[in-house]
C-alpha positions as CSV (number, residue, x, y, z in Angstrom):
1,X,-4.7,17.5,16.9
2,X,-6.9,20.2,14.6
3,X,-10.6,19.3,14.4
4,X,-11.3,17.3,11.3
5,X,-14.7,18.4,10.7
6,X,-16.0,18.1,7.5
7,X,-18.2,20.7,4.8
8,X,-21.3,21.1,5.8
9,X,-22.9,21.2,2.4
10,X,-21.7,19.6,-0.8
11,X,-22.2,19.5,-4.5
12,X,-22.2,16.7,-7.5
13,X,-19.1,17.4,-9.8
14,X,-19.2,15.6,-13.6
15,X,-16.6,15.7,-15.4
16,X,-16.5,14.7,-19.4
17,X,-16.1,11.0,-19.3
18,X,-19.0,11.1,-16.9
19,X,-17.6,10.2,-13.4
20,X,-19.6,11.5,-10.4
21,X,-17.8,13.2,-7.4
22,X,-18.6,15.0,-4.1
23,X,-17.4,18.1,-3.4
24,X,-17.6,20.5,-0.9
25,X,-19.4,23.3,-0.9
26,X,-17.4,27.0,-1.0
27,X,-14.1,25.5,-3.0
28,X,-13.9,26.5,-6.4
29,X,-14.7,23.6,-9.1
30,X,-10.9,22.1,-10.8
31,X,-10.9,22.3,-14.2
32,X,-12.7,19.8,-16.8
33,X,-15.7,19.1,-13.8
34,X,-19.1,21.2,-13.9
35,X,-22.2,20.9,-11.2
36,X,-24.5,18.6,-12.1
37,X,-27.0,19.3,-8.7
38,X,-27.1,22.2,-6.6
39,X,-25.8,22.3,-3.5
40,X,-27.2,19.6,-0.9
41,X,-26.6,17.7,2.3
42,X,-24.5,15.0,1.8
43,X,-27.1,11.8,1.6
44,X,-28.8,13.9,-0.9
45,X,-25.8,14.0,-3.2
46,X,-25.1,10.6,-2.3
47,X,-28.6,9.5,-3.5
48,X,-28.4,11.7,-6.4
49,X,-25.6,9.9,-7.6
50,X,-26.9,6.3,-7.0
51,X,-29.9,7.6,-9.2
52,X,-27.8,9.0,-12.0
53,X,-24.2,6.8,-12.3
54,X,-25.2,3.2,-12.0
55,X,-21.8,2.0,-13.6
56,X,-18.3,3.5,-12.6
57,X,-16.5,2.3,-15.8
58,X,-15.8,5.2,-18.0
59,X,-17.8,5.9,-21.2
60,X,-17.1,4.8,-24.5
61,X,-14.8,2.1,-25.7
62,X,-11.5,1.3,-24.2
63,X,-8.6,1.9,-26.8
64,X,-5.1,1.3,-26.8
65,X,-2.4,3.7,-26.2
66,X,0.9,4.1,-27.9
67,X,3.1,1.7,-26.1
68,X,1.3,0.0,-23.8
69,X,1.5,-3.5,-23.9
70,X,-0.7,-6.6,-21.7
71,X,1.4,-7.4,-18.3
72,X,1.0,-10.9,-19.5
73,X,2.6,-10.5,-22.4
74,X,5.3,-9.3,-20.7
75,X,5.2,-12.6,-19.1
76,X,5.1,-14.6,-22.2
77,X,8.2,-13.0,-24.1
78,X,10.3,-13.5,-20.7
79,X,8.7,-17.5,-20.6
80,X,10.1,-17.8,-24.0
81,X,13.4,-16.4,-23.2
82,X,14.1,-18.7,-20.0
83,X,11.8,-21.5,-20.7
84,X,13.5,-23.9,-18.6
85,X,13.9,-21.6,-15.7
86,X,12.5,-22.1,-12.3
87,X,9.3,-19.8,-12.3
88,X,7.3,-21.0,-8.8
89,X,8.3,-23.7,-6.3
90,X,5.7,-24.5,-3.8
91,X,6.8,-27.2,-1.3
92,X,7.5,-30.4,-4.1
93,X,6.0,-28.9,-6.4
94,X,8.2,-27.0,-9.1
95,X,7.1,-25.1,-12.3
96,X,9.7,-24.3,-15.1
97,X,8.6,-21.1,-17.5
98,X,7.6,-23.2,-20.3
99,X,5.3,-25.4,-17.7
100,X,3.4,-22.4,-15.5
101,X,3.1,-20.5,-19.4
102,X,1.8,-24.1,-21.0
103,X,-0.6,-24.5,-17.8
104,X,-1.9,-20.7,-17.8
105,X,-2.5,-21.2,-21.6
106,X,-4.9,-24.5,-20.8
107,X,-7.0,-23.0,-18.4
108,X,-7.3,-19.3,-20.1
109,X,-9.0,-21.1,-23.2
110,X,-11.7,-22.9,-20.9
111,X,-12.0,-19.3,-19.2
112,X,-12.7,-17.5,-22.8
113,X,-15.4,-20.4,-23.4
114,X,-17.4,-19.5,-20.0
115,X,-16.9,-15.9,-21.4
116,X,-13.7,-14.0,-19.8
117,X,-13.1,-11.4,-21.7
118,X,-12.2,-7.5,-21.1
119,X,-13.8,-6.2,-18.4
120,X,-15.6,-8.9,-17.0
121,X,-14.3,-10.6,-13.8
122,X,-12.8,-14.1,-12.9
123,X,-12.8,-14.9,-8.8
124,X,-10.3,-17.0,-8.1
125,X,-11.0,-19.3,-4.5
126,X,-7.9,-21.0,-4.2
127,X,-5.7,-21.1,-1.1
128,X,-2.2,-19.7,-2.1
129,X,-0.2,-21.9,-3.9
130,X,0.9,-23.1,-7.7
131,X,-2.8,-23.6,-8.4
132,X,-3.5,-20.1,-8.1
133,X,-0.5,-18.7,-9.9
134,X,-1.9,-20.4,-12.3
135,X,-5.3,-19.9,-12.4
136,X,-4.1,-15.5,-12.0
137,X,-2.0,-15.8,-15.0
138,X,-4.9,-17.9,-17.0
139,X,-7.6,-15.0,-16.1
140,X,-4.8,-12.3,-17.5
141,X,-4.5,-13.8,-20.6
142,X,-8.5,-14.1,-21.0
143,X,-8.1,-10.3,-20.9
144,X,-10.5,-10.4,-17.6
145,X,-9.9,-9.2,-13.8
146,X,-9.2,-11.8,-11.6
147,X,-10.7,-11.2,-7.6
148,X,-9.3,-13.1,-5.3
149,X,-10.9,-14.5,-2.2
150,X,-9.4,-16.3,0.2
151,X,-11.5,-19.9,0.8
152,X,-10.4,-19.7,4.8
153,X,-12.6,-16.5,4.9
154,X,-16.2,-17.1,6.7
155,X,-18.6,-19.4,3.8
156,X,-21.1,-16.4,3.9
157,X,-18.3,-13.7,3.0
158,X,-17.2,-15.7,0.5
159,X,-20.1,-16.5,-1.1
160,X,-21.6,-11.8,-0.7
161,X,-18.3,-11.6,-2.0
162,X,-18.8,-13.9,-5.6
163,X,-22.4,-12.4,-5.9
164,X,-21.2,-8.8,-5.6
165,X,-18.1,-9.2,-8.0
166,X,-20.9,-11.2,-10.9
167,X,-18.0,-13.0,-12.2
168,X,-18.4,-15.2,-15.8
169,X,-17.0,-18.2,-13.5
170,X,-15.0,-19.6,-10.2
171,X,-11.9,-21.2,-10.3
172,X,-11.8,-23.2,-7.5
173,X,-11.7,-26.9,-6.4
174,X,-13.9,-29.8,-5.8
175,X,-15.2,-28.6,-2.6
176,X,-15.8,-24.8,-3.4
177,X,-19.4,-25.5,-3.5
178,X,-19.8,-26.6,0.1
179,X,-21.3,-23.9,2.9
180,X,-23.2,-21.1,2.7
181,X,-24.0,-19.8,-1.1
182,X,-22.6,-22.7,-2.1
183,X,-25.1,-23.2,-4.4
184,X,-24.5,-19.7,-6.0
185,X,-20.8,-20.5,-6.3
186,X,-21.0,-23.9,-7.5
187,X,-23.7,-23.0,-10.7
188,X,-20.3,-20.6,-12.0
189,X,-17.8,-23.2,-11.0
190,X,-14.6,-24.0,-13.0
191,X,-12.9,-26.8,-11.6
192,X,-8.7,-26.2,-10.9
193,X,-7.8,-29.4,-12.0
194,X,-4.2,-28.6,-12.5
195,X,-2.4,-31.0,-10.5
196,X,0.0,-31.8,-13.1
197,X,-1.8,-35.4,-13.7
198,X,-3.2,-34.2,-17.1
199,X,-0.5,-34.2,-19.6
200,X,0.2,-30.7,-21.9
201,X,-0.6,-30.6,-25.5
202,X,1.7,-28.6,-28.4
203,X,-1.7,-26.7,-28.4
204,X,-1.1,-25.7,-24.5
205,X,2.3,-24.3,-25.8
206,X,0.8,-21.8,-27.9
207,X,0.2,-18.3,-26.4
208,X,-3.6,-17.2,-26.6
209,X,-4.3,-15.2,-29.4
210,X,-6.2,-11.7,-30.0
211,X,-8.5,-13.4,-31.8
212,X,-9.1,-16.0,-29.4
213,X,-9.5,-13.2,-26.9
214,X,-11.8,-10.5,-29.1
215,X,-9.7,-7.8,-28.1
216,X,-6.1,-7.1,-26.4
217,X,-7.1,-5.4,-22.5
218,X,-6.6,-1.5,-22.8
219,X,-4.7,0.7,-20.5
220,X,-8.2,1.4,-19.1
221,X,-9.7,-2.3,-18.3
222,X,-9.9,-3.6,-15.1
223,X,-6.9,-5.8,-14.5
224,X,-7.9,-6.8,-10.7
225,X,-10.5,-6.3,-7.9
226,X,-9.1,-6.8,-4.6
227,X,-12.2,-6.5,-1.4
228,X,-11.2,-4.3,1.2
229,X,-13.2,-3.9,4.7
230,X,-16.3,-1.7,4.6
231,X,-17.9,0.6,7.1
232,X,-21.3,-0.7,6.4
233,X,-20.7,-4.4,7.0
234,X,-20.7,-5.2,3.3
235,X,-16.9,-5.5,2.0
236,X,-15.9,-3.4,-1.0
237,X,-14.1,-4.5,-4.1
238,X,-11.4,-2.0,-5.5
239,X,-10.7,-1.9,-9.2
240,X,-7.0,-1.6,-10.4
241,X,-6.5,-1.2,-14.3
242,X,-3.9,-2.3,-16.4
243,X,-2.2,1.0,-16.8
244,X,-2.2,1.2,-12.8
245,X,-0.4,-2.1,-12.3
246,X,1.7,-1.7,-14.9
247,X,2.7,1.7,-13.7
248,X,3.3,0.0,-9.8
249,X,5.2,-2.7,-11.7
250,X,7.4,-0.6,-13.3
251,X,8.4,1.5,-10.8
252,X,9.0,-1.3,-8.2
253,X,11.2,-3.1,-10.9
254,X,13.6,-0.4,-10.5
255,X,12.7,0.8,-6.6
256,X,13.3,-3.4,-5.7
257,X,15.8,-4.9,-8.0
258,X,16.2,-8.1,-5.9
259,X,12.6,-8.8,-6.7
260,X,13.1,-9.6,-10.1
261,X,15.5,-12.6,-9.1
262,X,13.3,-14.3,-6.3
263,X,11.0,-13.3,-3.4
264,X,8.6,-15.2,-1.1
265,X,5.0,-15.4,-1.6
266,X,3.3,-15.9,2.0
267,X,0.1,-14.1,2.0
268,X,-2.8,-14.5,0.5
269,X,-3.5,-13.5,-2.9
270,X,-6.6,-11.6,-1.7
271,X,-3.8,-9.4,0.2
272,X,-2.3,-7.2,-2.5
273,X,1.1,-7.3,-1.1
274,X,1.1,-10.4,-2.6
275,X,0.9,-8.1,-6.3
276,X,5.1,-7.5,-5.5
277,X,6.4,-10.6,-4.5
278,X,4.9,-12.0,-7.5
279,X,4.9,-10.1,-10.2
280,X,8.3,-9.2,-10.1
281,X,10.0,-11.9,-10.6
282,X,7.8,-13.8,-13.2
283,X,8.5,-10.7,-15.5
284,X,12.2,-10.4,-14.9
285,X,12.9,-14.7,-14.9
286,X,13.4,-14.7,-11.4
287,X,11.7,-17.4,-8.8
288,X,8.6,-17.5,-6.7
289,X,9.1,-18.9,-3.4
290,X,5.6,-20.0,-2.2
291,X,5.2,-20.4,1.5
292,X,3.8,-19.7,5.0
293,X,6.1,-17.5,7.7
294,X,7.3,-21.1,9.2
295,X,10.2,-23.1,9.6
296,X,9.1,-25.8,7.5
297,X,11.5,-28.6,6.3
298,X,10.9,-28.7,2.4
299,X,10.7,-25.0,2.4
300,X,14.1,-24.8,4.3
301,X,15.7,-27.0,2.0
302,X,14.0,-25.0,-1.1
303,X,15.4,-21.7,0.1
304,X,18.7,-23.4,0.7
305,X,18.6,-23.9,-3.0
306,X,17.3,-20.8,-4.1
307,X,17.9,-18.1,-1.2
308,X,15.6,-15.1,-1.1
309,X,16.9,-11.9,-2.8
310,X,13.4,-10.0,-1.1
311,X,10.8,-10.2,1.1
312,X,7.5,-8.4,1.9
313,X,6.2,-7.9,5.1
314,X,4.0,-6.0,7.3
315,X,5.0,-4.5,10.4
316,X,3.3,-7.2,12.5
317,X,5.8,-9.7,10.3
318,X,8.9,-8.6,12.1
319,X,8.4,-9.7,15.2
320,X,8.2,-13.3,13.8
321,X,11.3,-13.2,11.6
322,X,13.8,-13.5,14.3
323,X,12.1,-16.8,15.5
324,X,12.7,-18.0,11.7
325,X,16.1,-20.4,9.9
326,X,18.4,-18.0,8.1
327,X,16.8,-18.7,4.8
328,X,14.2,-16.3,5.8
329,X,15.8,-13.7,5.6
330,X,16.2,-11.2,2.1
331,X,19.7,-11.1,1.2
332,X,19.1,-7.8,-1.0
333,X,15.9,-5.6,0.4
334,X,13.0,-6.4,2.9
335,X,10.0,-4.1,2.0
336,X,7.6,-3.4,5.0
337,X,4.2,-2.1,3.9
338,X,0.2,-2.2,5.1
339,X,0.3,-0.5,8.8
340,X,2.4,2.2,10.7
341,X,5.8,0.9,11.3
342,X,7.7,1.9,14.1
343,X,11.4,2.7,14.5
344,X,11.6,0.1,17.6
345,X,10.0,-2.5,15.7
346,X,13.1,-2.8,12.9
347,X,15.7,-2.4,16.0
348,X,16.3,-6.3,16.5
349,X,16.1,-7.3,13.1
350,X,18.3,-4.4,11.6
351,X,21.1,-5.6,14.4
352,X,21.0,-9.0,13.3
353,X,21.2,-8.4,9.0
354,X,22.7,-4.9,9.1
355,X,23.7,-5.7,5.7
356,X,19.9,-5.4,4.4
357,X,18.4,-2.5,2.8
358,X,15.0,-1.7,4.9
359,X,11.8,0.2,3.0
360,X,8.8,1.8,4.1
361,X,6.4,1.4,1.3
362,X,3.2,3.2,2.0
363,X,0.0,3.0,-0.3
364,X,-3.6,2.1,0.3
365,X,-5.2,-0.7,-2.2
366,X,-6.6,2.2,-4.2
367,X,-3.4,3.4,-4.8
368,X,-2.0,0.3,-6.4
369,X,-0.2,-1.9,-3.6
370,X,2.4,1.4,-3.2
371,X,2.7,4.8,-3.9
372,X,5.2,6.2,-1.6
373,X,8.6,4.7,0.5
374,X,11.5,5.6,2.5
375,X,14.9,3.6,2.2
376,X,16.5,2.7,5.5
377,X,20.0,1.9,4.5
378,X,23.0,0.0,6.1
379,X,24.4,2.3,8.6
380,X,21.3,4.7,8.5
381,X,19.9,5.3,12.0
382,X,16.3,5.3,13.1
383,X,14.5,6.5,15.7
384,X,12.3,4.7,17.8
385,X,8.9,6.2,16.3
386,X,7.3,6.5,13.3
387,X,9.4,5.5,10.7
388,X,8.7,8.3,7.8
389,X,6.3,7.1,4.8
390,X,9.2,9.0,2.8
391,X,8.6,11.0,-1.0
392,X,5.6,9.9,-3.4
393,X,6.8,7.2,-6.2
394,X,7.1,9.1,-10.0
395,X,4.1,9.7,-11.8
396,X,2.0,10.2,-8.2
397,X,1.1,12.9,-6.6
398,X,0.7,13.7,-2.9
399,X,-1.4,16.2,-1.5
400,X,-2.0,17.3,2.4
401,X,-5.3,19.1,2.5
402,X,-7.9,20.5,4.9
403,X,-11.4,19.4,4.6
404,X,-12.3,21.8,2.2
405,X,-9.6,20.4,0.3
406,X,-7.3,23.0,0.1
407,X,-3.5,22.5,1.0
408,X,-2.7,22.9,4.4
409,X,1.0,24.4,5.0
410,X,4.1,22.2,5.4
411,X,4.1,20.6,9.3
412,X,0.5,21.0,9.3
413,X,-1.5,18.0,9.3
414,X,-4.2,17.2,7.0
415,X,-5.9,14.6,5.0
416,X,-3.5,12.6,2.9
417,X,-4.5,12.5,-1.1
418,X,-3.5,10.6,-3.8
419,X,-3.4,11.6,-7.5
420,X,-1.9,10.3,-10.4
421,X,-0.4,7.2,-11.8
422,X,-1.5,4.6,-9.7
423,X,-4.9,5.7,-8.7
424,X,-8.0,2.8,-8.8
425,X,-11.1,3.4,-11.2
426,X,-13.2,3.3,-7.7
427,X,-15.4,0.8,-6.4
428,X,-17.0,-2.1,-8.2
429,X,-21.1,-1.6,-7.9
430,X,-20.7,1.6,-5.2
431,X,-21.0,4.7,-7.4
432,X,-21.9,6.3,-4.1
433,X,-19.0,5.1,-2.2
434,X,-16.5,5.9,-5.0
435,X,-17.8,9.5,-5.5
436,X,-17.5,10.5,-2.4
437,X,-13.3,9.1,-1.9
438,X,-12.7,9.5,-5.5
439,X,-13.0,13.1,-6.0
440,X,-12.0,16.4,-9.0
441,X,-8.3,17.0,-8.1
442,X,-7.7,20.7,-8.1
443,X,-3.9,20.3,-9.2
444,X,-3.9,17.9,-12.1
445,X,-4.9,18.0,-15.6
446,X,-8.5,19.1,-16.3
447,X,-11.1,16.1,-15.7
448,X,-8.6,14.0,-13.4
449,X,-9.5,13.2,-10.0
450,X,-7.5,11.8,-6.9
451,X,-8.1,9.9,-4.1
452,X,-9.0,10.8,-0.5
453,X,-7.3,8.2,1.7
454,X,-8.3,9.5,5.2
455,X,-4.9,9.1,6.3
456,X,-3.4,11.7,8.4
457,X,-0.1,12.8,7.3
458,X,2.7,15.9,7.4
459,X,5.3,17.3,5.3
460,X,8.5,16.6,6.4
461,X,11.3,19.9,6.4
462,X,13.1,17.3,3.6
463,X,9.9,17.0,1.1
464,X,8.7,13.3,2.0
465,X,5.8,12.7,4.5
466,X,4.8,11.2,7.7
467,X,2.0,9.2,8.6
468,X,-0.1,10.1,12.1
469,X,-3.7,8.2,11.9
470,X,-6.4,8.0,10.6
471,X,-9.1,10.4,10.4
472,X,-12.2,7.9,11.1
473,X,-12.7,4.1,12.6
474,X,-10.8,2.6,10.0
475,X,-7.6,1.0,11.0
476,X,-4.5,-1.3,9.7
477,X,-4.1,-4.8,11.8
478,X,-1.1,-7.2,10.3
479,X,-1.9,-5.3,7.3
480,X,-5.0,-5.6,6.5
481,X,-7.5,-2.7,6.9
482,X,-10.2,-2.9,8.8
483,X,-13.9,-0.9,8.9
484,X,-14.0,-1.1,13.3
485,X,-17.5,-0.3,12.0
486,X,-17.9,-3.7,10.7
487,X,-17.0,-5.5,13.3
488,X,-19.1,-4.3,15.7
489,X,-22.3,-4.3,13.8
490,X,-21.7,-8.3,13.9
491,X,-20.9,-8.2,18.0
492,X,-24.1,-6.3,17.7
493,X,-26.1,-9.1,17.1
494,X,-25.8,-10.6,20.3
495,X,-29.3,-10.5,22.1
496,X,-27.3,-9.7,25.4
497,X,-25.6,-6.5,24.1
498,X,-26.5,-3.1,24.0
499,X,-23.8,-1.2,23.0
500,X,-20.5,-2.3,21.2
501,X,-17.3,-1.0,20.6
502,X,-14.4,-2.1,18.7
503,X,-10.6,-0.8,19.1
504,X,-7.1,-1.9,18.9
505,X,-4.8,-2.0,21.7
506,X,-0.9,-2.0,20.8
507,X,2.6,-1.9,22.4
508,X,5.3,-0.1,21.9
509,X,7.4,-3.1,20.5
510,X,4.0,-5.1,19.3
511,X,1.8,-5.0,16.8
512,X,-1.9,-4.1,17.3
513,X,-4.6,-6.6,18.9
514,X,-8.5,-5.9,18.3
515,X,-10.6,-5.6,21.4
516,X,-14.2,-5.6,21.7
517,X,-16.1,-3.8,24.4
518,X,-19.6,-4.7,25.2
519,X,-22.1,-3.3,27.5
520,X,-24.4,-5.8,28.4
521,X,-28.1,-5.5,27.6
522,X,-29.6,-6.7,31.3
523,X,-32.8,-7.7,29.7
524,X,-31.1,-10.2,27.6
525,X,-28.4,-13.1,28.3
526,X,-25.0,-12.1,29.5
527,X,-22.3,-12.2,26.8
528,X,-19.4,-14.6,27.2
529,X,-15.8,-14.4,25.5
530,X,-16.8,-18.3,23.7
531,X,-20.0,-16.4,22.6
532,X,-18.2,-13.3,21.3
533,X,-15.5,-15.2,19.4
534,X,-17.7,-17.3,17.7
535,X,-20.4,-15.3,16.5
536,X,-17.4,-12.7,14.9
537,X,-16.1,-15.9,13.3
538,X,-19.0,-17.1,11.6
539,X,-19.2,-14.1,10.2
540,X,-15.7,-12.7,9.9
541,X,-12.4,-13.0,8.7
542,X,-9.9,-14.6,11.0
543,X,-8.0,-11.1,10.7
544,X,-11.2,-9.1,11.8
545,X,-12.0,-11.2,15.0
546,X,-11.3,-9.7,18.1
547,X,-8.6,-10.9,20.4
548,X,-10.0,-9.9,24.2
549,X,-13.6,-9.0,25.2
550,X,-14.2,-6.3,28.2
551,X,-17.4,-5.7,29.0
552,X,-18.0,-2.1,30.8
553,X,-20.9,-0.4,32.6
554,X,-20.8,2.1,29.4
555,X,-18.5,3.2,27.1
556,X,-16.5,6.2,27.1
557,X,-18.1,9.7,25.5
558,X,-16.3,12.5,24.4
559,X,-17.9,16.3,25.3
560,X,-20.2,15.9,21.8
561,X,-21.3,12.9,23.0
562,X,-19.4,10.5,20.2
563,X,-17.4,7.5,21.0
564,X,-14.0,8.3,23.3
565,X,-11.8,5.4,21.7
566,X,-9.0,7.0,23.1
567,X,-10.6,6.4,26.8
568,X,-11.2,3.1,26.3
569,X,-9.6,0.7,29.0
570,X,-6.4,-1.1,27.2
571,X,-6.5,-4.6,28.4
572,X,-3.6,-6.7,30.4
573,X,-3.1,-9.3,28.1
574,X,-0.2,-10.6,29.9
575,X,-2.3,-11.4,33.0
576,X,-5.2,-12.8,30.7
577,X,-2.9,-15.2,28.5
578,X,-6.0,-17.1,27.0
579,X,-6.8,-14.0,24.6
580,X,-9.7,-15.2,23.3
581,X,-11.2,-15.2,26.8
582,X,-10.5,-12.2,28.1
583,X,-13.4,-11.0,29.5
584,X,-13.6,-8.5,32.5
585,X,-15.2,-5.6,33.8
């Protein structure tokens, strides 16, 4: 593997609509950017930037393009042409257009009166459901960006997350207030309420306005912030505008036809594979299945009524649809996106629905759910490794460049780049963070930039791409990515560990497990597994929280003295069944 070391010096690019960058030092400044600060060290350009960009939306005001027209009222005209169509069914509960449109109008006009409006932000803390279809399509037509955050997440990452995003109000229920921050989250509060119980008015059945909004959202407004894992210990919220969803939208309308007639909604909304299996249908007429990955009776019968035409999954999915009733199963397309996917991992499922079209959608959240994929089609064969991430989607770019950001020849591994359609506006409130992954693009119009995933990728001999790693501690775990970082500054809170070290461990066949390694601190109180576990999950996701605990005399170094990940002991889960207590030396 080539050394991924970075510049060694770096600059502060500007371009005219006054986004900050870093770049490196010795490559030649793209078009439309100029130096705004002389060559530095990294932190200084870093601190030069939080001193001088405190607000990463562009300048001036957002105007409307020729043709572009609100997601939701895409929605809208399709409600009115299938009014009595089945929109969402969610266990008993069923929606018809004319009902989820009637609802979504209700609770937008109590939004606009707490102050939604372009470009501010709407969290929604609901558990997946009809409640939060809802409340998402209520926060569209507001003309905010609706954040989502899952309620099962830890009471004190929910409540950094609502005080980072400074949302007008939370949509939430009864309880929201209850935990940590409660307080915080309950003084912004908007009930849910929507249990069907109140009855719709002919007011309800009128579309909002653009005069009961101010302003129809432009291309450029934020239409979502979805919080990714961050390095640092604080998550980061990503900001997707309109013309970026709509763009995604588009192309998976035509890349994932049996979307637009019905798909199943399993994850959480905070997750944004949960942007296709939603979207999709509600702007075609087709059905939302909404349900959890089990064989459930209601949801058995439902799908018996209304099969699946797709389904969206991550690689760690598969090994679970087997185990699931027929109904599970897409009849048209399953799309597999969020972590490496493996050739052996497809080989039972393929057998059993040969029928199925298979795809590889790659694309980090900043990317806009997807920006890349490779069909498997019936009768294609697959090898047992990597399964291809396949060509980039129109309108997007890829690029494979070194670390001065040049391109690196074809075979050659380098750091994967986005640019294009599709690409976020940065991070919400990290101007610092955002300039340095956001950055000039060299081969797009003057003043664009691109993103820097710190994937590792490869051109193929037939054009598309591979994915090989990453290029740092970040990794993909049942789809969600993860800062390792993260979790181990939180293991390092234990007064009875000195060092900490977080990886995953994964099969051939399985999907990855996270396992912490501690070395104990032998002036403080020996760390146990019941320890470990539960002061990650007062703290963490359920997805961050490791699944096996070694502790080790020291960890592993590599010649320069860093980390040796690679050298880390992989753990016997198979003699250790109780995962959450293994715990050896």
């Amino acid at each position: 593997m080539a050394n991924h070391t970075v510049a060694s010096g770096f600059s502060v690019l500007v371009n005219d609509r006054g986004r900050h960058c870093l770049w490196p030092s010795g490559t030649t400044v793209p078009d439309g950017w100029h130096r705004a600060a002389p060559e530095a060290t990294k932190e200084e350009c870093l601190e030069y930037v939080r001193r001088n960009w405190a607000d990463i939306r562009p300048a001036g005001t957002a105007t409307a393009e020729d043709g572009h027209e609100p997601l939701v009222r895409v929605f809208e005209r399709t409600a009115a042409r299938v009014p009595e169509a089945v929109a969402v069914i969610d266990g008993k509960v069923e929606l018809s257009y004319r009902e989820l449109n009637a609802r979504a109008n209700r609770l937008a006009r109590r939004l606009i009166a707490r102050g939604a409006q372009p470009e501010e932000v709407v969290v929604i803390l609901l558990p997946r459901g009809h409640e939060a279809i809802v409340a998402l399509l209520a926060v569209l037509k507001s003309g905010a960006a609706y954040v989502p955050v899952d309620p099962d997440y830890p009471a004190a990452r929910v409540a950094f997350m609502v005080q980072d995003a400074g949302p007008v109000c939370v949509i939430g229920p009864r309880d929201t207030g209850d935990g940590a921050g409660g307080a915080a989250i309950a003084a912004g509060l908007l009930l849910s309420e929507d249990d069907g119980s109140v009855p719709l008015t002919a007011r309800d059945h009128e579309d909002v306005s653009p005069a009961e909004r101010g302003r129809e959202p432009a291309p450029g407004d934020s239409a979502y912030v979805i919080y990714t894992s961050g390095s640092t210990g604080r998550p980061k919220g990503v900001v997707i505008e309109h013309r970026s969803l709509r763009h995604y939208l588009g192309w998976a309308a035509q890349a994932y036809p049996a979307a637009r007639v019905s798909s199943l909604l399993h994850s959480s909304l905070s997750f944004d594979l949960s942007v296709t299996a939603l979207f999709l249908p509600l702007l075609h007429g087709g059905c939302v299945h909404v349900a959890a990955l089990a064989d459930d009776l209601t949801t058995r019968e439902n799908l018996a009524r209304v099969p699946i035409g797709f389904l969206k999954v991550t690689p760690s999915h598969l090994a679970v649809l087997p185990l699931l009733p027929p109904g599970f199963s897409p009849s048209g397309q399953l799309v597999v996106g969020g972590e490496q996917l493996l050739g052996s991992m497809l080989a039972e499922w393929r057998q059993r629905h040969p029928q199925v079209t298979v795809v590889n959608e790659y694309g980090p959240t900043e990317a806009t759910v997807g920006c890349t994929e490779h069909a498997l089609r019936p009768g294609d064969r697959v090898a047992e490794g990597p399964v291809p991430i396949g060509r980039a989607a129109p309108g997007v770019r890829i690029h494979v460049l070194d670390e001065r950001l040049r391109p690196v020849a074809p075979g050659q591994e380098g750091e994967l780049c986005i640019a294009g359609s599709g690409v976020a506006r940065g991070y919400a409130r990290r101007p610092d963070t955002t300039a340095e992954r956001f950055v000039a693009d060299p081969f797009g119009a003057p003043g664009s930039w691109m993103y820097r995933s710190g994937d590792l990728a490869r051109q193929l001999p037939d054009g598309g791409f591979e994915y090989l790693g990453r290029m740092d501690d970040q990794v993909k775990v049942n789809g969600f990515r993860i800062e390792l970082g993260e979790i181990e500054a939180v293991l390092a809170r234990h007064p009875g560990a000195a060092q900490v070290a977080v990886a995953v461990s994964a099969g051939r066949r399985k999907a990855g497990r996270l396992v912490a390694y501690v070395v104990p601190d032998p002036a403080g109180p020996r760390p146990s597994p019941a320890d470990l576990r539960a002061l990650a999950a007062a703290a963490l996701p359920e997805h961050m929280v490791p699944a096996g605990y070694l502790l080790l005399e020291r960890l592993p170094l590599t010649p320069n003295g860093k980390l040796d990940r690679s050298a880390l002991p992989a753990p016997d889960f198979r003699r250790s069944p109780g995962i959450t207590g293994l715990l050896t030396e």
